[in-house]
C-alpha positions as CSV (number, residue, x, y, z in Angstrom):
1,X,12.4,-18.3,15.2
2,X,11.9,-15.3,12.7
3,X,15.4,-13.4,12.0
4,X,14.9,-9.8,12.3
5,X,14.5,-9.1,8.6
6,X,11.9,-11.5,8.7
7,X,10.0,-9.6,11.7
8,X,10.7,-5.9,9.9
9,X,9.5,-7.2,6.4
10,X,6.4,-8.6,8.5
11,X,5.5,-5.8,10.2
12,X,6.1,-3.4,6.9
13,X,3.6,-5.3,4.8
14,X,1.0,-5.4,7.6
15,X,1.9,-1.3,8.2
16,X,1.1,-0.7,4.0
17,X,-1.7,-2.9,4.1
18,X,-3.4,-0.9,6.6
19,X,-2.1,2.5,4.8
20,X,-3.6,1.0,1.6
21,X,-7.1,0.1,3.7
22,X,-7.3,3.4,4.9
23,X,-6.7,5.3,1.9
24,X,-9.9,3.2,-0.1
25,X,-11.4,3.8,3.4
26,X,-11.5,7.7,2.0
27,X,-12.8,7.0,-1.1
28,X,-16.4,8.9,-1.5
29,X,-16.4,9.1,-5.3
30,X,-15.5,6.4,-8.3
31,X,-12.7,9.4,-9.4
32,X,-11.1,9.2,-6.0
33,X,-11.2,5.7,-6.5
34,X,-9.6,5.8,-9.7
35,X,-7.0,8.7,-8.5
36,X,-5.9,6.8,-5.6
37,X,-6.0,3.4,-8.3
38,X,-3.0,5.9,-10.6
39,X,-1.4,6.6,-7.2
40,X,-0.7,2.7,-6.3
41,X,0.0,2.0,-10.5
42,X,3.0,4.3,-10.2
43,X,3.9,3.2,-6.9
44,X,4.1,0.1,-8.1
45,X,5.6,0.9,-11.3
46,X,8.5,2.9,-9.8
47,X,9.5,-0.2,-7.5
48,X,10.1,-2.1,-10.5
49,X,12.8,0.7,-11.7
């Protein structure tokens, strides 16, 4: 049985995933590709701070 941590961790990455699928879902153009590409980069480089 999952401990409630567990369960809210779960359903966080599932929420982002989704977030992150519909954001490239947007994506007409290589630039907006490559804006939203910067936008996840610092994301991910500000979690490591």
């Amino acid at each position: 049985m999952p401990t409630n941590a567990e369960v809210i961790e779960s359903l966080a990455r599932k929420l982002e995933r989704v977030r992150i699928l519909n954001d490239l879902k947007e994506c007409r153009t290589l630039e907006e590709y490559q804006e939203l590409t910067k936008k996840y980069e610092a994301l991910c480089n500000d979690d490591k701070a």
